[in-house]
N, C-alpha and C positions, 0 to 999 in steps of 0.2 A: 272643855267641860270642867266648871268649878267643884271642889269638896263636894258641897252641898250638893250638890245635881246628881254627884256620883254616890252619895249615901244614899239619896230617896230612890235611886235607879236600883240599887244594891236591895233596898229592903223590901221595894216593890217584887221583885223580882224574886226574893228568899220568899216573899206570902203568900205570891201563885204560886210558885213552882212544891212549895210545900203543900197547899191545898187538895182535899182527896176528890176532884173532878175527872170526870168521863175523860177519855183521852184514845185517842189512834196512833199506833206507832209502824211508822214504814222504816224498810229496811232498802240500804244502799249500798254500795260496793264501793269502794274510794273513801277520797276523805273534803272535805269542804274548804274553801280556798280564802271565799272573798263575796259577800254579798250585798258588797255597793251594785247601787244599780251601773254605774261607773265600768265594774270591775270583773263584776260577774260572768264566767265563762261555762262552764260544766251545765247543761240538765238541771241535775240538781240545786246550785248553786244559784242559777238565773230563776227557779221555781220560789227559792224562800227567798228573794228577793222581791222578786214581783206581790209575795203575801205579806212585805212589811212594808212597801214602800207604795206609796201611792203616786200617780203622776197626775198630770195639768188635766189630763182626760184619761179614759178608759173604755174598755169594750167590752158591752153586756152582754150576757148568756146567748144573744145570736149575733157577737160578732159588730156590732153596730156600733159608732164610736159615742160619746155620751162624755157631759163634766166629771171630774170627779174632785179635784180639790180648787179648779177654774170658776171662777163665780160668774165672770161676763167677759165677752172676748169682741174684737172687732177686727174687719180686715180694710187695709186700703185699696179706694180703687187700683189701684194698679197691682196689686197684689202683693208687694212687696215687705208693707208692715204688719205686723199681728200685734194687737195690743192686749193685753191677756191684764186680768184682775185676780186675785184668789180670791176664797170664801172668807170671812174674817171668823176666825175662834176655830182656827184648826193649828192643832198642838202636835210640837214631839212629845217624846215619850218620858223629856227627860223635861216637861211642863214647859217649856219655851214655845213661843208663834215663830208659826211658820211664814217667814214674810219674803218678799220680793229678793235679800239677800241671797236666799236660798237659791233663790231660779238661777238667777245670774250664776253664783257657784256650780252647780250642775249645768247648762251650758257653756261652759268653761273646759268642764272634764268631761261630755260625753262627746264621742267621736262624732256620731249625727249628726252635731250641732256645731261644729267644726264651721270656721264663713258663714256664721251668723252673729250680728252684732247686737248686743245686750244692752237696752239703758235704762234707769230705773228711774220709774215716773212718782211713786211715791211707797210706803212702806208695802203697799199691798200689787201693786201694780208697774207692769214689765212690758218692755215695748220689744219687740223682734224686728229685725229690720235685715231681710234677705238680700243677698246680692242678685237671686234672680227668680224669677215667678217659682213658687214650687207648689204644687195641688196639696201634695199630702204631708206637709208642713204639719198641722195637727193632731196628725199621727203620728209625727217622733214625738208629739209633747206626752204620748203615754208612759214613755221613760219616767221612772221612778223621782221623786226631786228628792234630793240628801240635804241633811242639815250643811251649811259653810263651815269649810274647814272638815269635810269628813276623813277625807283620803290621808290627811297630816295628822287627827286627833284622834280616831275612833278606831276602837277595835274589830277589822271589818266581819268579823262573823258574831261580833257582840254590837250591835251598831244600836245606835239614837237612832230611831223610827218613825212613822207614823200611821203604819196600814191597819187593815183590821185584827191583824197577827201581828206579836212583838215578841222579840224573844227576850226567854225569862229566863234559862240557864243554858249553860253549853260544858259537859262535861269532860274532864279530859282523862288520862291512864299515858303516862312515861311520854307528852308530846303530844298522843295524838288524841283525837277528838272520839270520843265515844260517843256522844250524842248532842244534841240540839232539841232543845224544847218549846214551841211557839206559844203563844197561848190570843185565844179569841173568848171574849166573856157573854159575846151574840150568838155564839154556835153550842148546838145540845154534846159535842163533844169538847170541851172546852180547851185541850191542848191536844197540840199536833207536837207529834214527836219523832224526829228522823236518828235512825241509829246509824252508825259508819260502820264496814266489816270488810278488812283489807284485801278479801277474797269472792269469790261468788263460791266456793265449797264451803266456807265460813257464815254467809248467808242462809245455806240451802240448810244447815247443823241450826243456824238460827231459826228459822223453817220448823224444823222437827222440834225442837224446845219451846215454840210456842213464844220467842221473846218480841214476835212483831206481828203487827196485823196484814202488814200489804208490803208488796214490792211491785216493781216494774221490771219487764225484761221486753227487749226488739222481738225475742224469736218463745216461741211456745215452749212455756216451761212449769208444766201446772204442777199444783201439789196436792194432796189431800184436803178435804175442809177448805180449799179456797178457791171463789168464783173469780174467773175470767172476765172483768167487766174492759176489753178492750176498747181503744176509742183508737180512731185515724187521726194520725199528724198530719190538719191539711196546710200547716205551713214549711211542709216539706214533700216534695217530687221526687218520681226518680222514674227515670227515663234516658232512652237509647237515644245517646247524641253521636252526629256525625261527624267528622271535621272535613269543615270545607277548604279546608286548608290541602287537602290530599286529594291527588288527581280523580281516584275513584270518584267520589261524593261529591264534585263539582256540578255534575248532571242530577239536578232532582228529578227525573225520571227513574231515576234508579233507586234513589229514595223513598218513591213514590210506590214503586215495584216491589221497595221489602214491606212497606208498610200495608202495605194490599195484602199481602200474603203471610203475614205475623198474626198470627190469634193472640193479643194481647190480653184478654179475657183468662186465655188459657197458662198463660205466663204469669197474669196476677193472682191465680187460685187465693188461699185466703191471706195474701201479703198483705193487702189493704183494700182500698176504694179505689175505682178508674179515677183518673186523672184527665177533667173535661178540658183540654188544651193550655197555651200557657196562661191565662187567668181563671184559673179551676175555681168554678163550685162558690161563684161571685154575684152580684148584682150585674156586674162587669164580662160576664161570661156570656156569650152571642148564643142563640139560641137558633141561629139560622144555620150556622156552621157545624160541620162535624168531624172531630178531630180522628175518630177510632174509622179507620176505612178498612177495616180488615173485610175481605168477599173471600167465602167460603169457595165460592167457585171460578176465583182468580189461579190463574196457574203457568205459568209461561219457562223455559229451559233459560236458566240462567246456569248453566254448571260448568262455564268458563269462567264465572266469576267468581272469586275469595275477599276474603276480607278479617283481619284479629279484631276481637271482640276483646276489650281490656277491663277488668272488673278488681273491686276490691276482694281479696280473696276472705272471703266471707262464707260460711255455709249456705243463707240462706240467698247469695248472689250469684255460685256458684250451681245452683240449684237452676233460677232464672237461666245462665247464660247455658249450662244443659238443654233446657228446652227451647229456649231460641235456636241453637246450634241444628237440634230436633228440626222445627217444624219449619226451619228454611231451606232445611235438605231436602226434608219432604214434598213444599213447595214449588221451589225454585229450581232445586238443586245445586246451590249457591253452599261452596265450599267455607267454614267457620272455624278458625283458631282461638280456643280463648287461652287468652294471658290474665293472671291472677296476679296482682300484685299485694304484698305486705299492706294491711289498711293507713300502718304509722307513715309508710313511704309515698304513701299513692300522690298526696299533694306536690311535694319536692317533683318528684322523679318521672308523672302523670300527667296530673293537673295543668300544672304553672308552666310548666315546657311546652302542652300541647299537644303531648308524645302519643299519643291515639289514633287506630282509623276511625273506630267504630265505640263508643266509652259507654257503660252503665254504670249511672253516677247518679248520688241525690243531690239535691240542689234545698234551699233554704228559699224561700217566696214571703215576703210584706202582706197585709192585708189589703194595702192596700192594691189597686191595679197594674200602677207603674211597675213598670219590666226594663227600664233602660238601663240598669245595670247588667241584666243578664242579655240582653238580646237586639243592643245599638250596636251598630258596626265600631262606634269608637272604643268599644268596649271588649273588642276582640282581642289585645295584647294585655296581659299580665300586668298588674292586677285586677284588669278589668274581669269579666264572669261569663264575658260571652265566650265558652270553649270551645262551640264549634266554626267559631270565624263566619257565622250568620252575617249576610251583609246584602241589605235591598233598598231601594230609596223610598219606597212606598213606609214600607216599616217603620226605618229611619224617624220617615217625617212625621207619622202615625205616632211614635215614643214622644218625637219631640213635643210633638203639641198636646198630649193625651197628660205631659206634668206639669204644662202649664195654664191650664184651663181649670178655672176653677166651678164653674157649671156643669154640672152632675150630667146633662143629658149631651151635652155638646162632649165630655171629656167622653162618653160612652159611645159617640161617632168613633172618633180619634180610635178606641180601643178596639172597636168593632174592625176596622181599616188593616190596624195590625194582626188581628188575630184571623182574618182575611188571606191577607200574604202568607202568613206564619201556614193555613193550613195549603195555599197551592205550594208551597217550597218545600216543605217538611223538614228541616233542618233536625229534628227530635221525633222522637213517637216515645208520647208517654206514657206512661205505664200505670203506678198508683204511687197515693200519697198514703205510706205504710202505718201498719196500725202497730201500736204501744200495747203492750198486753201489762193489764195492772190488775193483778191477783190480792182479793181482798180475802179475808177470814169470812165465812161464816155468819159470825157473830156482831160484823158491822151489816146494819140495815142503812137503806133511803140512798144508795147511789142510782141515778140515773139516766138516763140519756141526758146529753149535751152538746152546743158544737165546742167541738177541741182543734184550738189551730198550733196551740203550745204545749207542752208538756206541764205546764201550771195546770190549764184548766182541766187536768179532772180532778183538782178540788175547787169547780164553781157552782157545785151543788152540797159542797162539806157542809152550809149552815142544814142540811136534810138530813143528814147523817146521822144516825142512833147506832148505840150498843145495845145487844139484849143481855139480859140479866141472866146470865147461867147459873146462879149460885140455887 
């Protein structure tokens, strides 16, 4: 970035951020790292990133993939090339086009994109060229695209842009970052502004001083003057995985035996939404199948059998593996130890070992269908995702073909197949996709219902948003 670019950014930036506009200010616990789409890890972080950064495509208010800085796209027969066009007259922030460079740069640095070959056909236009069929190829292109040369030149929580949101100032006190100011000039609240506060008792004092309009918290944390407008994270699960790795759980009839006899209903009181098997709450979700087999008047003596239940030692999972413990004594009379592990340890010393009989665990889900990361047999050893060492060739082959078929109704055979096997085996019994409790003031009107599969999207109704006038 030259002088020049960095003065007009500079004085851009003093004129909103000076300006006396409507504004919302959320409060956050931490502090902000990195908001390349690149780089971005934390919640928050992956949240203002997605509202400055636009990608090749995007997904509208239900979830449905859609252009957004892509002007015209093509695919090859054989599936392997995407030739992707941008829109022309789409700018950074800092007045530069946004051109072909740019792609190529971000599939460079984002991991997705990893074994994909990049060639530029002319200043606006990019060819992808895959090593092997992949369906949901146009779904990584929703990654953010970054100006070239981001990661080397830009300051990554002060970055060149080009979303509907740009940030206009970022304040600091001895180091650390006291806040973040976005600004949208289309929305009735014209800046979003995130505060950092190194504590949640420093939060809850900001709470009663009135210095923020909203927060977010996992677990119910209300306060005076401000509405619960919760929404469910449906691109996260959580759910009792078995490991078939261990003699117990090799027999799915005994899998079959807890999940008969598990009130899962009763387990998920208001955590969140049931979780309709492993392609929940989709186009792609079978409507013949039924994941929740709990029968109230299933009952059979299992009270030779035991089994540890390993959870992240959490309040509200400690809660859960309580009532489970509960109601398969009652059922079965199936003996249950829970083990609580440290949540910073659980990965190391849990996860990636395998070290489990029985695990409740969340897991992260795509929008898309494909499940072969979580639930191919070759995906059963670290770093692969499949933890419970699920392994059937129906499935398998089901995964295999379901990501490389690009026809909507033939991949929805494929998925049907798997999600088939998945319920005669039960490798899982899922539970819910947990709701985000995001306490607004009062005094912000127009939030409302949406689908939310990220923790961005409950600001995909912000251009609704008003302040009312208390003065």
């Amino acid at each position: 970035m030259n002088i020049l670019e960095k003065i007009i950014i500079y004085f851009t930036s003093v004129i909103l951020t000076l300006s006396p506009t409507p504004k919302y200010t959320e409060g956050i616990v931490g502090q902000p790292q990195n908001f390349l789409p690149s780089q971005a890890q934390t919640p928050n972080d992956r949240t203002i990133s997605r509202m400055i950064f636009r990608g090749l495509f995007k997904y509208d208010n239900y979830g449905a993939l859609q252009p957004d800085l892509a002007d015209t796209w093509s695919i090859s027969p054989d599936g392997l090339v995407y030739t992707i066009k941008l829109k022309e007259n789409n700018f950074w922030t800092n007045g530069k086009r946004i051109t072909s460079d740019d792609l190529i740069y971000t599939s460079f640095k984002v991991n997705d994109l990893s074994g994909v070959a990049t060639d530029k056909v002319d200043e606006l236009t990019v060819r992808y060229t895959l090593p092997n069929r992949y369906a949901p190829f146009l779904n990584l292109m929703t990654v953010g695209i970054m100006p070239s040369q981001s990661e080397e030149k830009v300051d990554p929580i002060f970055p060149v842009s080009s979303g509907p949101f740009r940030v206009i100032s970022v304040e600091k006190v001895g180091g650390l970052v006291k806040k973040v100011t976005l600004h949208n000039s289309e929305t009735n609240l014209r800046k979003l502004v995130f505060r950092y506060y190194k504590t949640e008792d420093d939060l809850n004092l900001a709470i009663k001083l009135a210095e923020i309009d909203g927060y977010t918290s996992e677990a119910e944390n209300p306060n005076e003057n401000f509405e619960d407008h919760k929404f469910p994270l449906q691109g996260v699960y959580y759910a009792l995985f078995f490991n078939q790795r261990n003699e117990k759980f090799q027999d799915p009839a005994l899998r079959i035996n807890i999940a008969k006899a598990l009130n899962t209903n009763h387990v998920i009181g208001n955590k969140g939404i049931p979780v309709e098997g492993p392609i929940s709450r989709s186009a792609f979700t079978s409507s013949k199948l039924k994941f929740n087999i709990y029968d109230e008047n299933f009952s059979i003596d299992m009270s030779t059998k035991d089994f540890k239940l390993t959870i992240p030692d959490l309040p509200i999972h400690r809660d859960s593996a309580q009532l489970i413990k509960s109601l398969l004594k009652d059922k079965l009379g199936i003996k249950v130890e829970i083990i609580a592990v440290q949540p910073e340890n659980f990965i190391k010393e849990i996860v990636e070992p395998r070290n489990f009989e029985v695990l409740l665990y969340g897991q992260e889900v795509s929008r898309d269908p494909d499940r072969y990361v979580l639930w191919h047999s070759e995906q059963k050893d670290p770093p692969g995702l499949n933890i419970t060492g699920f392994k059937h060739v129906r499935a398998d082959r089901a995964l295999e073909e379901g990501r490389k078929e690009l026809e909507t109704s033939k991949r929805t055979l494929h998925y049907e197949e798997f999600e088939r096997v998945f319920s005669e085996q039960v490798p899982a019994i899922f539970l819910y996709h947990p709701f985000v409790h995001h306490y607004v003031t009062s005094h912000i009107k127009g939030i409302g219902e949406k689908y939310t599969y990220t923790y961005v999207d409950r600001f995909l109704d912000f251009y609704n948003w008003t302040r009312l006038d208390t003065n």
